[in-house]
Backbone bond lengths (Angstrom), bond angles and torsions (degrees), N, CA, C in turn:
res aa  C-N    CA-C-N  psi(-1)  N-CA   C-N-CA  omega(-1)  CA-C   N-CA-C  phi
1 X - - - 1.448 - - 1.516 109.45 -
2 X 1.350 110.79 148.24 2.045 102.62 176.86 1.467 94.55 -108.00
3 X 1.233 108.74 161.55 1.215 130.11 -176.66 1.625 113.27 -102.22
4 X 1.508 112.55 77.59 1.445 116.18 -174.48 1.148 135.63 -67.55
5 X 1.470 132.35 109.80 1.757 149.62 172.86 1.176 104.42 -30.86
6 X 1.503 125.29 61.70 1.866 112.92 173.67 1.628 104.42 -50.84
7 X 0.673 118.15 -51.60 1.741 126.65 -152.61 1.732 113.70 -72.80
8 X 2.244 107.96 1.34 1.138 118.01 175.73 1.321 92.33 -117.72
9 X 1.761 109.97 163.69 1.285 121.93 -169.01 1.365 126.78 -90.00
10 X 1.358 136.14 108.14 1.684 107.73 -163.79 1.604 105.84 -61.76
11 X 1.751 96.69 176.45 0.924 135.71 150.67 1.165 122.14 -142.44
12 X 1.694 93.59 142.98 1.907 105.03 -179.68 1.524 111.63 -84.43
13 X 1.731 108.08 126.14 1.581 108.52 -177.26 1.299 100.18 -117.17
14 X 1.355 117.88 -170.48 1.264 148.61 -179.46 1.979 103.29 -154.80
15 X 1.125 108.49 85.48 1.333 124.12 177.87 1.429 117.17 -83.62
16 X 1.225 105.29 102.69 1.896 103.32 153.52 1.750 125.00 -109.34
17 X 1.261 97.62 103.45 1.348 97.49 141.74 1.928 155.29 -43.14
18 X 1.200 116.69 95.75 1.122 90.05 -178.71 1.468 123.09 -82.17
19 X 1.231 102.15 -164.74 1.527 126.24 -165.04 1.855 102.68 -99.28
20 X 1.361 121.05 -40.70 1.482 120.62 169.63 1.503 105.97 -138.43
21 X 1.071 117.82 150.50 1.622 129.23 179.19 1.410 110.90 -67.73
22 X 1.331 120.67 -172.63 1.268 115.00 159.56 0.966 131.61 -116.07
23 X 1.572 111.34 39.77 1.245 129.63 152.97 1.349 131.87 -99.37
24 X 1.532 102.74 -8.74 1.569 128.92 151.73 1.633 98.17 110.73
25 X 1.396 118.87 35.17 1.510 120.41 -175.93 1.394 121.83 -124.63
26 X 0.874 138.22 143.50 1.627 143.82 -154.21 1.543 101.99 -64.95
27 X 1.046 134.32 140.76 1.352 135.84 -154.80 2.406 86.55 -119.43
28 X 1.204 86.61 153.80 1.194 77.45 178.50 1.331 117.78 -137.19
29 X 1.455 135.48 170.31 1.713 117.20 -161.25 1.771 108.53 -55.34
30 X 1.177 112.59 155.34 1.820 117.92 167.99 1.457 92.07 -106.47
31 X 1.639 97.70 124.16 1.529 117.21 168.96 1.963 91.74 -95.93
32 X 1.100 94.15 132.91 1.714 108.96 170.26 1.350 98.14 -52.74
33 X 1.224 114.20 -56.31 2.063 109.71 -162.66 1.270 102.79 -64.83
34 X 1.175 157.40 -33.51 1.335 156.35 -88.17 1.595 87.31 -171.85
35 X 1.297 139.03 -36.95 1.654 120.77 -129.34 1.679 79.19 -109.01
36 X 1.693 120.02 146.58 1.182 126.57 170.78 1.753 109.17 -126.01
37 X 1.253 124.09 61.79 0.998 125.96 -165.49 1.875 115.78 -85.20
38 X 1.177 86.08 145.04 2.149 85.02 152.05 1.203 118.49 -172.33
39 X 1.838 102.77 176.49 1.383 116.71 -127.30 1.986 70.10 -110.03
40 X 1.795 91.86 139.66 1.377 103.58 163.56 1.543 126.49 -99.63
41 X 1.584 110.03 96.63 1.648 105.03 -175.08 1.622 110.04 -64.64
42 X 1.306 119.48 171.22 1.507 114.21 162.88 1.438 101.92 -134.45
43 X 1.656 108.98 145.26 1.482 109.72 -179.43 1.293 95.66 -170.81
44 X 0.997 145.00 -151.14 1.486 151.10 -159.50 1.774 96.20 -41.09
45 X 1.534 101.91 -52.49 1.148 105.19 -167.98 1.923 92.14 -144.78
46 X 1.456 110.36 151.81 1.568 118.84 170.34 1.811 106.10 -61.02
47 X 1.365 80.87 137.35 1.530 91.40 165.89 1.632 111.24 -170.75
48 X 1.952 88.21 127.81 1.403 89.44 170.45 1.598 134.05 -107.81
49 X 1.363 98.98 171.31 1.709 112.07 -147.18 1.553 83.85 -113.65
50 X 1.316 119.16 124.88 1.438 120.61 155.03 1.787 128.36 -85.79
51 X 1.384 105.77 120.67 1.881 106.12 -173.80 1.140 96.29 -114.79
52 X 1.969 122.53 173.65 0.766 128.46 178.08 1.748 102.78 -127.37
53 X 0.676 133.26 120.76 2.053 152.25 147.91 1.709 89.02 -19.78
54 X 1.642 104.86 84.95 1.758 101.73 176.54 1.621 98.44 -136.60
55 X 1.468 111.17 60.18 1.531 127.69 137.81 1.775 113.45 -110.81
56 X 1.240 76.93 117.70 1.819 92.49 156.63 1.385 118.36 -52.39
57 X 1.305 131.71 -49.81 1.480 131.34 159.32 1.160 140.57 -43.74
58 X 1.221 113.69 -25.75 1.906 126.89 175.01 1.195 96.88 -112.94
59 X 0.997 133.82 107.48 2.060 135.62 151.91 1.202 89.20 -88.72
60 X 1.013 153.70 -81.02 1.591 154.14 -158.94 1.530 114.61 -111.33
61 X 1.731 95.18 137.94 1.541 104.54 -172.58 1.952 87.78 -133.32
62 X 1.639 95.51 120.91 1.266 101.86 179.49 1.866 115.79 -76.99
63 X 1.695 113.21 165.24 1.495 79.80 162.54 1.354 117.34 -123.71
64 X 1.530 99.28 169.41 1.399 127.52 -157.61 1.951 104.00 103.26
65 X 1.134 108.69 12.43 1.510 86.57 -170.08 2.187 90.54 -133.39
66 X 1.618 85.13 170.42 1.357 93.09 -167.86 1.426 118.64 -125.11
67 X 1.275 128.84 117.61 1.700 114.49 -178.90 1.550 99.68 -128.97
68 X 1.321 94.48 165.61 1.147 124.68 163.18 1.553 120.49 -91.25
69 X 1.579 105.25 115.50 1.301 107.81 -167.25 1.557 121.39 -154.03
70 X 1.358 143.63 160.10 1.289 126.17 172.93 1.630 109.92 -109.38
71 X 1.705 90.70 146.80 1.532 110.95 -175.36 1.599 91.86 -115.28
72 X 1.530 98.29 169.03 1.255 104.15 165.69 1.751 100.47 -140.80
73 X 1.655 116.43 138.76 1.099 105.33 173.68 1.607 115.95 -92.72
74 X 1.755 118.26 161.69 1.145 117.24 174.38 1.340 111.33 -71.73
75 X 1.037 127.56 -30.84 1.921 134.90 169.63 1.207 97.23 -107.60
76 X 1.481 104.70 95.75 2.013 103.28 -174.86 2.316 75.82 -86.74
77 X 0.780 116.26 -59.96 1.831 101.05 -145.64 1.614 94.33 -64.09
78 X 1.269 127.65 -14.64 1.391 126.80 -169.42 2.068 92.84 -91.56
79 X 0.640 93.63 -6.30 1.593 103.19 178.32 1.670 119.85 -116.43
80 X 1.172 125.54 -11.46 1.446 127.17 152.42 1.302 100.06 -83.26
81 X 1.459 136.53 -51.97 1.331 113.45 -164.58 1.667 110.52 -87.97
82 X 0.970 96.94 14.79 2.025 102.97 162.75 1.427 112.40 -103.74
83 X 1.640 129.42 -22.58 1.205 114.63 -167.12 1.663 99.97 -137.76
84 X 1.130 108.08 -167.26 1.726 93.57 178.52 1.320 95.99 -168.30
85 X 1.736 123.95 168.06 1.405 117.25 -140.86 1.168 99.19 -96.76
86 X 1.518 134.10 140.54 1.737 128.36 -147.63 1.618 128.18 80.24
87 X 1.666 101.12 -23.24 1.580 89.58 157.53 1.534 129.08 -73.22
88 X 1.655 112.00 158.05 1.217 110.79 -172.28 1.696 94.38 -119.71
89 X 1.180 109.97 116.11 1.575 130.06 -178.77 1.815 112.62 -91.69
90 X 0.985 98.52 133.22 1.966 98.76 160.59 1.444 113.55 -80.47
91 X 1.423 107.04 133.91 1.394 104.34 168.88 1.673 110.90 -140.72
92 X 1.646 101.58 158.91 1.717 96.35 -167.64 1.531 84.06 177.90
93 X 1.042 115.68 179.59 1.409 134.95 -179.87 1.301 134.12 -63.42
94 X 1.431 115.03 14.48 1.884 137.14 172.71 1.661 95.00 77.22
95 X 1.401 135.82 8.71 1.315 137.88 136.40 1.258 141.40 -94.50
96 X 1.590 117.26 -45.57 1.111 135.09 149.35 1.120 127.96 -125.84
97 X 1.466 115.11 159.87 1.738 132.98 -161.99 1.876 86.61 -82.23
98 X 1.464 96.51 134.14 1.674 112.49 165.89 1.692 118.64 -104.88
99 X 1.437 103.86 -17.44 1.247 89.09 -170.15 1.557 86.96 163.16
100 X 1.363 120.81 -158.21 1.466 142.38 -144.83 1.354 128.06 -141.48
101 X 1.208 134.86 61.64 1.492 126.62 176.68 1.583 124.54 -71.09
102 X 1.460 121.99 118.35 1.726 116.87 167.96 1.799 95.58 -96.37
103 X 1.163 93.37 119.66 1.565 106.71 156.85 1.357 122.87 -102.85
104 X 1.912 85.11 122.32 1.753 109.23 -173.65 1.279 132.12 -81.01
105 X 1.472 90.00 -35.48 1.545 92.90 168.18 1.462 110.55 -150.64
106 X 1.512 125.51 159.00 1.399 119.58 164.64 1.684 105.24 -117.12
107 X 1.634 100.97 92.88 1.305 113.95 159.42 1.493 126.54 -9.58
């Protein structure tokens, strides 16, 4: 079961996972309960935004594969005004890139 952030705001994604990082290392499934990921905006300067995996429907996102799913960020307003709906952001562990989020909508 995941333990869902009522009290954060969704957002609608389109999540891909990859298959190796870009550090050239095997990427491995993201369990929602477990996974502490974020999305790297770029603008004056990089900065990342920490979200949390708050669909009940996806507990696990394998890689190489892509769903549609909602995140919620921990700085949701510091994270609309860094990204905008249709951008496609890198996200990974504030060292390396994991993969690819397009955000569709901000709920």
């Amino acid at each position: 079961m995941v333990d869902l952030y009522p009290a954060l705001k969704p957002v609608c994604v389109e999540l891909r996972l990859d298959a190796i990082d870009s550090c050239g290392r095997a990427v491995g499934a993201m369990h929602a309960s477990t996974a502490r990921p974020m999305a790297c905006a770029f603008g004056a300067a990089s900065m990342w935004y920490s979200f949390a995996m708050n669909d009940p429907a996806v507990t696990v996102i394998e890689p190489g594969t892509t769903v549609t799913c909602i995140i919620s960020f921990i700085n949701h307003d510091g994270a609309i005004q860094a990204m905008h709906r249709g951008a496609s952001v890198l996200f990974g562990d504030g060292a390396c890139t994991r993969g690819v989020i397009r955000i569709i909508s901000f709920d």
